[in-house]
C-alpha positions as CSV (number, residue, x, y, z in Angstrom):
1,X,0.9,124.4,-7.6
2,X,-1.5,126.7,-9.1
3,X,-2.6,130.4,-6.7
4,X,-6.3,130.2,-6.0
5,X,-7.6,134.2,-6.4
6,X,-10.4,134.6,-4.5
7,X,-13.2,136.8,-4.9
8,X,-12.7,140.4,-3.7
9,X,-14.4,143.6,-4.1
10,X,-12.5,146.0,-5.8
11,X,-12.8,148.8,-7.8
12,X,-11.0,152.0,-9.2
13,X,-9.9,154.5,-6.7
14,X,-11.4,157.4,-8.6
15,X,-14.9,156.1,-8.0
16,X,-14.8,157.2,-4.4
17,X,-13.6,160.5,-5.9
18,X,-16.3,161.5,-8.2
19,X,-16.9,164.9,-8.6
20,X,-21.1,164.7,-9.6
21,X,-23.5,165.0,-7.1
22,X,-25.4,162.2,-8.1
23,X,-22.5,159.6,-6.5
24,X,-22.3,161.6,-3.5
25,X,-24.3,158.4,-1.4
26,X,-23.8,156.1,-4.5
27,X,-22.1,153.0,-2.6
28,X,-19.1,151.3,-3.8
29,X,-20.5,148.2,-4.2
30,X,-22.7,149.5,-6.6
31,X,-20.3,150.2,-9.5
32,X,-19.2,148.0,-12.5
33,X,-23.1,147.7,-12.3
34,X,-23.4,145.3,-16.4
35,X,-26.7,144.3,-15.7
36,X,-28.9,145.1,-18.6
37,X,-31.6,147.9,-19.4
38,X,-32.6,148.9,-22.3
39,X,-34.3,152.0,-20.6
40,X,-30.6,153.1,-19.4
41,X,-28.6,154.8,-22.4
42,X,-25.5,154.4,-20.8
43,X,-26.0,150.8,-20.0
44,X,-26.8,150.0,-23.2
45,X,-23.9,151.9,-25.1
46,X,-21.9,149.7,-22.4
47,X,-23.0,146.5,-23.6
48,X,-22.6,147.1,-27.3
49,X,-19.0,148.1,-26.8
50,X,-18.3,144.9,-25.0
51,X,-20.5,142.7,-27.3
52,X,-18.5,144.4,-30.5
53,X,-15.4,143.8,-28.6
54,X,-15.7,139.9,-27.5
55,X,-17.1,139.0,-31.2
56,X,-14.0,140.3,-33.1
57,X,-11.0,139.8,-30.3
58,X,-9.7,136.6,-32.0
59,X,-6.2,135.1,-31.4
60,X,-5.4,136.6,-34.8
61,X,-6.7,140.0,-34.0
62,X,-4.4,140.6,-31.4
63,X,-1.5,139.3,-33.1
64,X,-2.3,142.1,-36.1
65,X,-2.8,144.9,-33.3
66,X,0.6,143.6,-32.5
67,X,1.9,143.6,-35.9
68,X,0.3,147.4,-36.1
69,X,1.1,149.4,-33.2
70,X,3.7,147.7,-31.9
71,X,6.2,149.3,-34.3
72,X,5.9,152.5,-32.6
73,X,5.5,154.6,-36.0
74,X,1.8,156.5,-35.6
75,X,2.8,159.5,-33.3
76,X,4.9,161.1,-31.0
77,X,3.5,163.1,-27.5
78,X,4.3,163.9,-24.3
79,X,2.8,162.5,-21.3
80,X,1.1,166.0,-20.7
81,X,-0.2,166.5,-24.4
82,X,-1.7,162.5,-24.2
83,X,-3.7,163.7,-21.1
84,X,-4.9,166.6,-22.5
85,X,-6.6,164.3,-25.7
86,X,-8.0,162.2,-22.6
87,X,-10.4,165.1,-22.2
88,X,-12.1,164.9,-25.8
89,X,-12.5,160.9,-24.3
90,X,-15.6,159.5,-22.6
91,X,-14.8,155.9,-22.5
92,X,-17.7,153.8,-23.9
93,X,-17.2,150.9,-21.8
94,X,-17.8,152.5,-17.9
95,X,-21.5,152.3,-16.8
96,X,-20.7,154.4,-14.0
97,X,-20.0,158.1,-15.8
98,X,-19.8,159.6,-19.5
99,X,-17.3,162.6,-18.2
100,X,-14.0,162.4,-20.2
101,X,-11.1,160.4,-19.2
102,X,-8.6,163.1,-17.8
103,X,-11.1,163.2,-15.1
104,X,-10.6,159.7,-14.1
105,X,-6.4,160.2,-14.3
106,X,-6.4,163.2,-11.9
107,X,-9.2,161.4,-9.5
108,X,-7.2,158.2,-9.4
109,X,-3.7,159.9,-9.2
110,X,-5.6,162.0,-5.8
111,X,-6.7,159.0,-4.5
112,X,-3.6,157.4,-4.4
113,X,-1.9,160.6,-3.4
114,X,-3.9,160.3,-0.2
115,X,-3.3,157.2,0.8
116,X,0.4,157.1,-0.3
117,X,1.9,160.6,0.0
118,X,5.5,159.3,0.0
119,X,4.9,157.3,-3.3
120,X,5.3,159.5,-5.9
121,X,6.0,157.0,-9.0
122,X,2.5,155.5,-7.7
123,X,0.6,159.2,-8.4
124,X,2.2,159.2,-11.8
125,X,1.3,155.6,-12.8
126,X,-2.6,156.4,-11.4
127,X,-2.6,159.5,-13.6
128,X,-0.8,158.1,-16.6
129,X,-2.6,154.1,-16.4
130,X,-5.2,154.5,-18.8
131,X,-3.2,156.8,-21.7
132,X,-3.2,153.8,-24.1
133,X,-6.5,155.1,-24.7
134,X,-5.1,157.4,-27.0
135,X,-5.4,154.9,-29.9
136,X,-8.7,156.0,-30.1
137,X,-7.6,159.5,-31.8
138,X,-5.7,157.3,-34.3
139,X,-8.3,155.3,-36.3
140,X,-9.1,153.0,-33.8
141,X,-12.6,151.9,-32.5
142,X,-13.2,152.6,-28.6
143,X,-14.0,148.5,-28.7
144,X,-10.7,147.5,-29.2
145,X,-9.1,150.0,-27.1
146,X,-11.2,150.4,-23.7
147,X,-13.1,148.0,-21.3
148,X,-11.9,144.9,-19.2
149,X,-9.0,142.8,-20.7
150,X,-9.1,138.7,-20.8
151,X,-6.5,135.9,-22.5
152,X,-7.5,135.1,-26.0
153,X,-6.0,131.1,-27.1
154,X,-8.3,129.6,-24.7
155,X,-11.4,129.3,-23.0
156,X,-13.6,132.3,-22.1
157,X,-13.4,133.2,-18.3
158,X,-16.5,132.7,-16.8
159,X,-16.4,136.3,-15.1
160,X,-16.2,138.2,-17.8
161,X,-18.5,140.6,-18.4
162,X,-21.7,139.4,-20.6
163,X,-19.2,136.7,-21.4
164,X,-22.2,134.2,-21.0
165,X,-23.5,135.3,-24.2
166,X,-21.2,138.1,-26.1
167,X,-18.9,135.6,-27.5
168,X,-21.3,133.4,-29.7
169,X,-20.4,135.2,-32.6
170,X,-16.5,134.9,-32.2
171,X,-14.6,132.0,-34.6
172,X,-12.3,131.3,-32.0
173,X,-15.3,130.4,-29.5
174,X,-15.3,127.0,-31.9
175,X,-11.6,126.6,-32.8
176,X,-10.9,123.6,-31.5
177,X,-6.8,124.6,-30.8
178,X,-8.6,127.6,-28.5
179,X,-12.2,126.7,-27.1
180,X,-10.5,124.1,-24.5
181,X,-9.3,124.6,-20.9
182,X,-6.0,125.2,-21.8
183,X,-6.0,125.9,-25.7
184,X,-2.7,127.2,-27.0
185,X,-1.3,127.5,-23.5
186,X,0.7,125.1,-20.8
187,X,-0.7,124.0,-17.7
188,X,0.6,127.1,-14.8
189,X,2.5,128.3,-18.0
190,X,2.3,131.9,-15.7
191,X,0.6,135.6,-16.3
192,X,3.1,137.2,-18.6
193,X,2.9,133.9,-21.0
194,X,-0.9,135.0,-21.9
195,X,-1.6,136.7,-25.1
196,X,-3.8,139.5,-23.9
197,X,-6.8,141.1,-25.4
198,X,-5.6,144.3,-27.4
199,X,-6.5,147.1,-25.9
200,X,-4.9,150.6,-23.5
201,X,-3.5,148.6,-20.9
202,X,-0.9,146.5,-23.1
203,X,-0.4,149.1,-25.6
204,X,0.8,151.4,-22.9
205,X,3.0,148.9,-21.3
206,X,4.8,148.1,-24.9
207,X,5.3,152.0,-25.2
208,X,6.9,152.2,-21.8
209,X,9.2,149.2,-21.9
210,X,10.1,150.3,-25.3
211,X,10.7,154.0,-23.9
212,X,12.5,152.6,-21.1
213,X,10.4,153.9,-18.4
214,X,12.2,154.7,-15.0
215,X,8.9,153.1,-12.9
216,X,9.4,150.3,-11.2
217,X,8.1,147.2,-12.1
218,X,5.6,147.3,-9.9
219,X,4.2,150.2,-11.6
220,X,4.1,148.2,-15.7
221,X,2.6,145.2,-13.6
222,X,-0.3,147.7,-12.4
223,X,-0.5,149.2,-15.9
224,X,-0.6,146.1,-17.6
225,X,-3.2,143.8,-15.8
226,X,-5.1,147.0,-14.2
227,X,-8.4,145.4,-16.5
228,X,-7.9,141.7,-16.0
229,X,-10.6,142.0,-13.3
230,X,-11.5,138.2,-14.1
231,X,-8.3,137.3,-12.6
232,X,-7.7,140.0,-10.5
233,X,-11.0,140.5,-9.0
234,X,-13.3,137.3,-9.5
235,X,-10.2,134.1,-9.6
236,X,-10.3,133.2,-13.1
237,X,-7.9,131.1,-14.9
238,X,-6.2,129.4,-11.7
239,X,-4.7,126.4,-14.0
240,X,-2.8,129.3,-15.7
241,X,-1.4,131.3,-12.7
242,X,1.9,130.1,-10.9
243,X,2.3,130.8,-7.5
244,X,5.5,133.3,-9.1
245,X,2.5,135.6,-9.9
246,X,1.4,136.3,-6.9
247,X,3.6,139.3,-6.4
248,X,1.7,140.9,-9.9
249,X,-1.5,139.8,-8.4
250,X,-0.6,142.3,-5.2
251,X,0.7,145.1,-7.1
252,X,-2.2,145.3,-8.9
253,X,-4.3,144.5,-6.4
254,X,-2.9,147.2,-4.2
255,X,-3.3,149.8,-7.3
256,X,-7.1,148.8,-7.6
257,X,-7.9,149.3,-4.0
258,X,-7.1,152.3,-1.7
259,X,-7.7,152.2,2.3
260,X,-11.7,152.8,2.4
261,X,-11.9,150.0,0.2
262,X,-11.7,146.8,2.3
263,X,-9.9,143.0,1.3
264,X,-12.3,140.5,2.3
């Protein structure tokens, strides 16, 4: 029996958090705003970073990120040195702000703070959760780093951001073994089966499990799927999930939302 994820509003903790005046009465529900405008710089810097992304993220692609990075060999930091490169970061793919990315870690490791003082393994996973991002200092493009995450080896979710259009361009799109339903996976085959997109998310879940984190594994499940928002947030790819996920599905859930944020 597959686990039906229904729609829900969530969004980042830090975006109740920002520091700029001009979000001060900026409701929640008006974040993640994709729509387009060519007027808007931001907006339009957002959609060619996606665009760029969903044409080259191929099955194949990911395997050679893989194959790359997943050998550990390109540098060595500490957690604090990592953030510190976050601030020389603006990600490309958030339409809501162009500050650099520390000041997303701190606001989402305060937010969490707040609303779980006792938890302090969940403040360190808010500030560390997007630190993958440091890929971007070492010859990578912000496309195949930042932005919302999605299965490759199958069909495109239909809530994935400009996915009605961005993906004409990609050869997997009309590769018969991945343009189906189920392409290269089993029916309820479950979450940690799926060959992600490449980006932050996995790359900093690899480096943890290969570093043997002490966080639980609540924490890596939150670090992994933190961008799958169209599973986590819109109920996509229902005839992959088992019901076995659903305890992923809360923890990442309950890392995306914080108390003023309401489950509907």
């Amino acid at each position: 029996m597959s686990t039906q994820v229904g729609k829900v509003p969530l969004t980042d903790p830090s975006l109740l958090l920002r520091p700029e005046k001009v979000y001060d009465d900026k409701p929640v529900t008006a974040f993640r705003d994709y729509s387009i405008d060519d007027e808007d710089p931001i907006k339009q810097r957002v959609r060619r970073t996606y665009y760029t992304m969903h044409t080259h993220t191929t099955v194949d692609f990911v395997k050679g990120k893989m194959e790359k990075w997943l050998k550990f060999n390109h540098f060595k930091s500490t957690i604090k040195d990592a953030l510190i490169r976050l601030n020389e970061l603006v990600d490309e793919s958030d339409p809501d702000t162009d500050l650099p990315n520390i000041v997303h870690a701190f606001q989402t490791a305060e937010r969490i703070r707040q609303d779980y003082p006792e938890e302090d393994w969940f403040h360190l996973t808010g500030l560390i959760h997007d630190l993958g991002k440091v890929m971007a200092f070492y010859g990578e493009p912000q496309w195949c780093v930042v932005g919302d995450t999605f299965p490759v080896g199958c069909k495109w979710g239909p809530s994935i951001v400009y996915g009605d259009d961005s993906f004409k361009d990609n050869p997997d799109t009309y590769n018969p073994k991945y343009n189906t339903e189920y392409g290269m996976y089993e029916p309820q085959c479950g979450i940690e089966r799926l060959m992600m997109s490449w980006g932050h998310d996995e790359y900093l879940y690899r480096v943890l499990v290969h570093n043997r984190a002490r966080l639980p594994r609540r924490a890596l499940y939150m670090i992994r799927y933190h961008s799958f928002y169209p599973w986590h947030a819109a109920g996509d790819y229902p005839h992959l999930i088992t019901e076995k996920d659903d305890h992923i599905l809360k923890a990442v859930r309950e890392f995306k939302l914080c108390k003023n944020v309401t489950l509907q």
